[in-house]
C-alpha positions in Angstrom: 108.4 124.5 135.4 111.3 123.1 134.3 110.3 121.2 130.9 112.9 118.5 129.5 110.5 116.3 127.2 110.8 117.5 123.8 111.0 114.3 122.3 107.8 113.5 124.0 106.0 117.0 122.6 108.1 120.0 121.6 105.9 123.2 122.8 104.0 124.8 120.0 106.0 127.3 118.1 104.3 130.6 118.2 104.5 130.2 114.1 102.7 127.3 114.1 100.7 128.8 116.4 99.7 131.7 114.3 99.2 129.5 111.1 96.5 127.5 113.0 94.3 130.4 114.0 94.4 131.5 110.2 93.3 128.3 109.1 91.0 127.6 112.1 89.5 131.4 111.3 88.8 130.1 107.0 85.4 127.8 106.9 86.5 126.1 103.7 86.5 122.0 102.9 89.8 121.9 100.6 88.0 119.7 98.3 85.3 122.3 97.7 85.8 124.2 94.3 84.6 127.5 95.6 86.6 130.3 97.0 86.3 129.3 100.5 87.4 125.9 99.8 90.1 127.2 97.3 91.8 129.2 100.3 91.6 126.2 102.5 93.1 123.8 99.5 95.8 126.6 99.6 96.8 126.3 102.7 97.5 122.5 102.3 99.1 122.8 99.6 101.5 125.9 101.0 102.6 123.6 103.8 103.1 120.7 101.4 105.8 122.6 100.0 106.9 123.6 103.9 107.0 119.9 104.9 108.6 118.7 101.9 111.5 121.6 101.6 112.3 120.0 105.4 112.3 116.4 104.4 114.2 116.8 101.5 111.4 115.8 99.1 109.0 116.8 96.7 105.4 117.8 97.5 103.8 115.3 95.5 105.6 113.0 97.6 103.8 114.0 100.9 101.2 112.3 102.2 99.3 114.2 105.5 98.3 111.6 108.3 97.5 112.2 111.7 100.9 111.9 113.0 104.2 109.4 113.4 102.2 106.2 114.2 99.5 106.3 111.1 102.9 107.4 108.6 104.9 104.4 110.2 101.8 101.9 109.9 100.7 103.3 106.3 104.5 102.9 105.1 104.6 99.2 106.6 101.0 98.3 105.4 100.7 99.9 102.7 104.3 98.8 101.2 102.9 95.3 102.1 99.9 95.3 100.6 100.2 97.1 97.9 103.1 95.4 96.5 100.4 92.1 96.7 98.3 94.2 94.5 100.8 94.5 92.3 101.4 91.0 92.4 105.1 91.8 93.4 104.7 90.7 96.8 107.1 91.6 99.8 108.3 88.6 101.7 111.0 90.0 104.0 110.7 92.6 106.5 113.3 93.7 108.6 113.0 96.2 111.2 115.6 97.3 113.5 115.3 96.2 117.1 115.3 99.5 118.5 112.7 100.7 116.6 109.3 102.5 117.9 106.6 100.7 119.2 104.4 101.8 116.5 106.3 99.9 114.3 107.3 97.0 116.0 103.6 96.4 116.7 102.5 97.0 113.3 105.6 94.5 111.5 104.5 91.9 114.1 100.3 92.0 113.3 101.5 92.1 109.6 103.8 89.0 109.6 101.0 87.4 111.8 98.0 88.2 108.9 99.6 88.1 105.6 100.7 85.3 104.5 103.7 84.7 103.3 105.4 87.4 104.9 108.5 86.6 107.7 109.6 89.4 110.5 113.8 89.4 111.0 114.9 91.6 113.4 118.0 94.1 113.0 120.2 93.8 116.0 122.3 96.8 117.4 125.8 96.9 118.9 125.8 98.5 122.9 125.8 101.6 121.1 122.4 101.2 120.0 124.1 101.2 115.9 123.7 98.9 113.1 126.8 97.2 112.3 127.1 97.4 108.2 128.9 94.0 108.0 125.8 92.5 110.0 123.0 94.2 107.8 124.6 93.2 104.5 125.1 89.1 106.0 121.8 89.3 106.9 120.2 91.1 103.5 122.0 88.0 101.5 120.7 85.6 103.8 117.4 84.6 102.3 115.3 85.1 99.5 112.4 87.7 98.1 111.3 91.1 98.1 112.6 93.4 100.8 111.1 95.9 103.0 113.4 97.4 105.8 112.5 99.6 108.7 115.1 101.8 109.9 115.1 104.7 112.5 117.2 107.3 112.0 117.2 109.4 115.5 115.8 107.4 118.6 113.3 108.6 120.4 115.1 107.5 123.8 118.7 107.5 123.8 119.0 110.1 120.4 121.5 107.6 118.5 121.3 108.4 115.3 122.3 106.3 112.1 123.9 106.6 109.3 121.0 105.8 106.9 122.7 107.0 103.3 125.3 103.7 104.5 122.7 101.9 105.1 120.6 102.9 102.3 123.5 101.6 99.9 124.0 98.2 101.2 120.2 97.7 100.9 120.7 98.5 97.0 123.3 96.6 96.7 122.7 93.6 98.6 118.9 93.8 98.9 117.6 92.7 95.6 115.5 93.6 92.6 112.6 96.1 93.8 113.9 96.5 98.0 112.0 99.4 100.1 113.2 101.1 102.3 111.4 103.0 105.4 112.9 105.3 107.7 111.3 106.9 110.7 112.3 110.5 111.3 109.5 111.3 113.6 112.4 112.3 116.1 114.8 113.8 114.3 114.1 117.2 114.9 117.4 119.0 114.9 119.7 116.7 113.1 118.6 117.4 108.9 117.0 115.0 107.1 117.2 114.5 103.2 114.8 112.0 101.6 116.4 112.4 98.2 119.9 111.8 99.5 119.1 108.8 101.6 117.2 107.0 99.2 114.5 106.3 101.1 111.1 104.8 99.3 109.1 106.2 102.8 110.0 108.5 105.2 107.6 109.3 108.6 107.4 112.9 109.8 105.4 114.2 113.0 104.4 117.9 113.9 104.5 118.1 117.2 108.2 116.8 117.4 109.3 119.9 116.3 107.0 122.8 117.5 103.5 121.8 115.3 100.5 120.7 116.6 99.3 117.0 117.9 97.5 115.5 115.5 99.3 116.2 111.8 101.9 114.4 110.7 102.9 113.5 107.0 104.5 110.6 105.1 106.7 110.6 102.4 106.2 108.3 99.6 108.3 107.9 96.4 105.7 108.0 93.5 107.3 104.7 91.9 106.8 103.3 95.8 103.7 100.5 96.4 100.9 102.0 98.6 97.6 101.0 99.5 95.4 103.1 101.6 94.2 102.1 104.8 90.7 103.4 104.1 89.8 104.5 101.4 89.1 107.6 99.9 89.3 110.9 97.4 91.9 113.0 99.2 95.2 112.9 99.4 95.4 111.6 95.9 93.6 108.4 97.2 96.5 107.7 99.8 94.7 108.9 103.3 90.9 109.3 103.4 89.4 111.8 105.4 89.0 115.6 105.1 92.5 117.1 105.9 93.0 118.7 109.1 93.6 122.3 108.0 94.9 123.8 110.6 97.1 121.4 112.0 98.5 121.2 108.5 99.1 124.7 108.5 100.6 124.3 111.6 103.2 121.7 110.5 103.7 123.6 107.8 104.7 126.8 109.5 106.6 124.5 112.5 108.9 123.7 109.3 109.7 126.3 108.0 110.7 127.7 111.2 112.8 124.8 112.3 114.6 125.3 108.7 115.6 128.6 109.1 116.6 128.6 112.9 118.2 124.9 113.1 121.5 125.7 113.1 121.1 128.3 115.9 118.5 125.9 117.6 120.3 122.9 117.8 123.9 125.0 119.2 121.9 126.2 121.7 120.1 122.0 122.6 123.6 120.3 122.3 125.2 123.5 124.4 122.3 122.1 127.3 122.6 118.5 127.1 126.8 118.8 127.2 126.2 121.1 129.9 123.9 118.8 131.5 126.5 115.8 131.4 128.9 117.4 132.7 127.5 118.1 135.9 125.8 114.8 136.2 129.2 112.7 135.9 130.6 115.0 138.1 127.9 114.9 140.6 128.0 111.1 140.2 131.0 109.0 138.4 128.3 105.8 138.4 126.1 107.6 136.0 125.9 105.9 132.8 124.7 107.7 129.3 123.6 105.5 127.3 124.7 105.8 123.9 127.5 108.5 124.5 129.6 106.9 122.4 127.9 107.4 119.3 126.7 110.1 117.6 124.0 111.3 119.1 120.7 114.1 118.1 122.0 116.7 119.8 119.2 117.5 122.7 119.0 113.9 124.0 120.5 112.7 126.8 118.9 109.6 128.3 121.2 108.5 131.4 121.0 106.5 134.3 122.2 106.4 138.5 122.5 102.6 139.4 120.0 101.9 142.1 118.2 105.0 141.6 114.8 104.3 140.4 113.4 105.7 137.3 109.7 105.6 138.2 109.9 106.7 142.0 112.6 109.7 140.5 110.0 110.5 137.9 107.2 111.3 140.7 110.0 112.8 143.2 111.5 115.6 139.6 107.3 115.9 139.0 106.7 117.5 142.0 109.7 120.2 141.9 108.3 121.1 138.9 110.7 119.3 136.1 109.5 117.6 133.2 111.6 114.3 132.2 110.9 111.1 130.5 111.9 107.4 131.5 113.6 105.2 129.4 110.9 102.8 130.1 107.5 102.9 129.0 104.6 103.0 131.5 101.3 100.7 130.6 98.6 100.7 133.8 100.8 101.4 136.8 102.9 98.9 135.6 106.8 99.4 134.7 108.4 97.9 131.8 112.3 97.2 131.0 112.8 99.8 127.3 113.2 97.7 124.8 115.8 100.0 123.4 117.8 99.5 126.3 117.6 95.7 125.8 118.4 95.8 122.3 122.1 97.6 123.5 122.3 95.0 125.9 122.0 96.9 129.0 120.7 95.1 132.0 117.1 95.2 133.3 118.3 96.6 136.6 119.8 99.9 135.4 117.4 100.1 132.5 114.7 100.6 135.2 116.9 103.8 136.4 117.1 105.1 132.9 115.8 108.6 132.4 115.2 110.8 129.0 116.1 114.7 129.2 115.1 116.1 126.4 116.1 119.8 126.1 115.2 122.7 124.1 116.7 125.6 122.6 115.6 127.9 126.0 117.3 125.6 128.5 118.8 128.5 131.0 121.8 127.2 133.2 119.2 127.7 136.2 117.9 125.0 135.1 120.5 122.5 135.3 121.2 124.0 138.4 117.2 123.4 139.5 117.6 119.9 138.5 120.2 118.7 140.3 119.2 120.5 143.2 116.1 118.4 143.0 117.8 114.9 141.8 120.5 115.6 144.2 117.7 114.5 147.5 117.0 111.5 145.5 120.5 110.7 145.5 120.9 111.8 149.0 118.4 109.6 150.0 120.2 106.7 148.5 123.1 107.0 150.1 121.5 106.9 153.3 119.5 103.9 153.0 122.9 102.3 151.6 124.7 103.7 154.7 
């Protein structure tokens, strides 16, 4: 199998791996006081320090959820609504168009059930950026309490943004007591610093870089407005629920890991993808790679033949035994155009061709050889009905 979906799932690093059959070996409850649920409170609190040394934060400032869609809905709601509590209400939310669906979905529902709160949109230029000029027009274009949504590597084409900019036009131009969000649930092998890019919350997933499903963490700035979204003792009464040990552990070891190998990790991804673009646009001129123009996480290529189907290429690379994404996302059969895609103003009928490669630091040259032997048919088979 040739797997190219890291941004999907990254496999689990055998680190990770090892933490989680420690923890999963201890019986303890971390909130217990006795020496079982001492070693198990431990544990948490070893990869609290992991996860925070990797988002450039401080443990106290990490929050353990489930994974990137409960930190990007507990940053969105619980900015909202506990800003209200504090009678210091947000009014404006802004969230960039290409952001994830977990946080599209959850800015619309709030703007539809708290009152009082509008949802703007932050467009993108073709190369799925934020134009500077734009975002600062559109922070002094209103008035009331701000909280913005940024994303600083997408999950589909890899663009990534310059959020410390950003970050400063929001102080400047934002008004008295503006939050800022960003989700890094992708970012994987480009660093992130929570510290340096001012960030009030910051969304992290495991398994995006070689953890288990299931854990995930936010960061929250102390000073920041959070209410829970069930409440509860643990996590000093920000997420209910007894913590998952060992996927913690796991996210915690996954971490540290990606810290001290990064550098090495992400030569060895960009080395792929440029390798993999290469042939591809030599294979076929029409290709187009989305968001090649900016700067880009290093392991992403998403990238599209005209008049080469997405989903029927998808089934066709599935059964030769490579692993790919779509730059589409699939609900009950039925296709959808990315909304990412349409944000950069590419049209429907390529962005139903787009596909996301998403390479590791073990992608062999065979590989790229294997899939282009295999996408080369699909191309072949073009061609012919053309001719």
């Amino acid at each position: 199998m040739i797997y190219w979906d890291h941004n999907a799932t990254a496999p689990l690093r055998d680190e990770a791996r090892a933490a989680m059959l420690r923890a999963l070996d201890s019986n303890g409850n971390p909130s217990s006081v006795h020496a079982a649920g001492r070693a198990a409170r431990a544990t948490v609190e070893d990869a609290r320090e992991a996860v925070a040394s990797f988002a450039g934060a401080k443990p106290a400032e990490i929050v353990f959820t489930s994974g990137g869609a409960e930190s990007n809905a507990l940053a969105l709601r619980g900015a909202i609504l506990g800003a209200a509590e504090d009678e210091d209400r947000i009014t404006r939310l802004f969230v960039v168009a290409t952001a994830h669906d977990s946080v599209r979905a959850v800015a619309a529902a709030l703007a539809e059930t708290v009152p009082g709160v509008k949802l703007s949109e932050i467009q993108v230029d073709k190369n799925g950026r934020i134009d500077p000029k734009e975002f600062r027009s559109l922070l002094m274009n209103g008035k009331g309490r701000v909280l913005v949504s940024l994303i600083h590597a997408n999950n589909e084409t890899g663009v990534l943004e310059d959020i410390a900019a950003l970050a400063s036009i929001l102080r400047r131009e934002g008004g008295e007591g503006a939050l800022l969000h960003v989700d890094a649930v992708s970012s994987g092998y480009s660093p992130i610093s929570f510290v340096q890019w001012d960030a009030d919350y910051l969304s992290l997933s495991a398994h995006k870089i070689g953890g288990p499903q299931g854990a995930g963490a936010l960061v929250a700035r102390e000073s920041a407005p959070l209410s829970a979204l069930f409440n509860g003792a643990q996590e000093k009464r920000r997420r209910a629920g007894t913590e998952n040990v060992s996927g913690i552990a796991g996210f915690g070891a996954a971490a540290r890991a990606l810290l001290a190998s990064r550098e090495r990790e992400a030569d060895a991804a960009r080395a792929a993808r440029d390798s993999f673009e290469d042939a591809l646009l030599a294979l076929e001129p029409n290709a187009v790679i989305f968001g090649r123009a900016a700067t880009r996480q290093c392991n992403v290529c998403c990238f599209a033949v005209p008049n080469v189907s997405a989903e029927t290429s998808l089934m066709a690379l599935d059964l030769d035994g490579i692993c790919v994404s779509s730059g589409a996302a699939c609900s009950s059969g039925k296709v959808s155009p990315s909304h990412v895609l349409a944000a950069m103003d590419v049209p429907e009928g390529l962005s139903r061709c787009a596909l996301r490669a998403s390479f590791g630091p073990d992608t062999e040259p065979a590989d790229i050889d294997g899939f282009f032997t295999s996408f080369m048919k699909r191309l072949a088979r073009k061609l012919a009905l053309a001719g």
